[in-house]
C-alpha positions as CSV (number, residue, x, y, z in Angstrom):
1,X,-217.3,-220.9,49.3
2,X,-215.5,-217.9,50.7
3,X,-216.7,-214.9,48.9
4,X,-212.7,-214.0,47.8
5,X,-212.4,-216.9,46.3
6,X,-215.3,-216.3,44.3
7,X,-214.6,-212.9,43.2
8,X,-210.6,-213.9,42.3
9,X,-212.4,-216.7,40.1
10,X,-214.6,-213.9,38.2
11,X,-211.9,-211.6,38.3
12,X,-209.4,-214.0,36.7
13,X,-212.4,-215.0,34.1
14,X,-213.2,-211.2,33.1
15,X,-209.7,-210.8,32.6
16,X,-208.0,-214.5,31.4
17,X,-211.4,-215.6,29.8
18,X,-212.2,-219.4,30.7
19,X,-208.2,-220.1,30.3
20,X,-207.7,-218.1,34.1
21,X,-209.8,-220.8,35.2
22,X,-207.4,-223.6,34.8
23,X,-204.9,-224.6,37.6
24,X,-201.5,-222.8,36.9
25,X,-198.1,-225.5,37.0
26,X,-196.3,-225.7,40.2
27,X,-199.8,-225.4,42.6
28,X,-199.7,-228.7,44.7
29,X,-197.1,-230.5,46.7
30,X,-194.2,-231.3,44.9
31,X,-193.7,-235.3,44.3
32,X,-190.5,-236.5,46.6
33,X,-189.4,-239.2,43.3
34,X,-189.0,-237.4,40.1
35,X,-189.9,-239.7,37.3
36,X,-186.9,-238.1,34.9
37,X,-184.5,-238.2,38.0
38,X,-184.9,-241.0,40.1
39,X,-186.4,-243.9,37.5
40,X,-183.3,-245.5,36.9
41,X,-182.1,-245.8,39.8
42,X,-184.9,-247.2,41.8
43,X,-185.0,-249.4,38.7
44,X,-181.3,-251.0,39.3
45,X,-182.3,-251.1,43.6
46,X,-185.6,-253.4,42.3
47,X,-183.7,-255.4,40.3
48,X,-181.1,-255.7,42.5
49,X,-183.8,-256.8,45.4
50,X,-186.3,-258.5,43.1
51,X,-188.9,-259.7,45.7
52,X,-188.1,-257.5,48.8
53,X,-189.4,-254.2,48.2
54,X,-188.5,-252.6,51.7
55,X,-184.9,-253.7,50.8
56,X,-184.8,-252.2,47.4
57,X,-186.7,-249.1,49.0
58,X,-183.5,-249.0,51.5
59,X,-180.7,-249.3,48.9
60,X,-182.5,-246.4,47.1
61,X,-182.4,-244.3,50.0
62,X,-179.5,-244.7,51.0
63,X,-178.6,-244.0,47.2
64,X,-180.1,-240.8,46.6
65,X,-180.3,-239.4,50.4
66,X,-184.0,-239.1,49.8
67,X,-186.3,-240.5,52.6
68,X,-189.9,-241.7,51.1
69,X,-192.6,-243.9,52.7
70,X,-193.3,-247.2,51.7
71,X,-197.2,-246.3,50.1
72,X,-194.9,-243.7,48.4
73,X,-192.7,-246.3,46.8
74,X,-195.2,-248.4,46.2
75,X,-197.3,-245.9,44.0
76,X,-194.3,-244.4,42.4
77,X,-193.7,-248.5,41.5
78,X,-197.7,-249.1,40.4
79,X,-197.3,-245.6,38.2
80,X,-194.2,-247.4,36.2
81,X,-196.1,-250.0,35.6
82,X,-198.7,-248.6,34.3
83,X,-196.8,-246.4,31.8
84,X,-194.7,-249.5,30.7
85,X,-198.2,-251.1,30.3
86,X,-199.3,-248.3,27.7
């Protein structure tokens, strides 16, 4: 560990208590498909395109003018699933 790091930690700890610790919203990359946004309509291009997910991954595109990979599709899919599942 870089000692900076180190000393922003303890700084942030002195000051924040264990709290500053945490990771703060908005660090990360930001996800390409917005679960609020973007459900629905990948939704309807499924549905549409039942058993041909490349097709349903092109109608959505070409839907929303967003440009995602396949994995990303895929896990976005998996991650519906698994909140419909709860």
């Amino acid at each position: 560990m870089c000692h900076v790091s180190v000393n922003s930690w303890l700084h942030r700890y002195l000051n924040e208590g264990i709290t500053g610790l945490l990771t703060k919203e908005g660090r990360g990359r930001k996800p390409k498909i917005d679960k609020i946004t973007d459900k629905s309509s990948i939704l309807e291009a499924v549905k549409n395109n039942r058993q041909r997910l490349q097709t349903a991954k092109s109608e959505w595109e070409s839907e929303s003018s967003k440009s995602v990979s396949r994995d990303t599709f895929r896990r976005f899919l998996k991650a519906l699933a698994d909140d419909i599942k709860e």
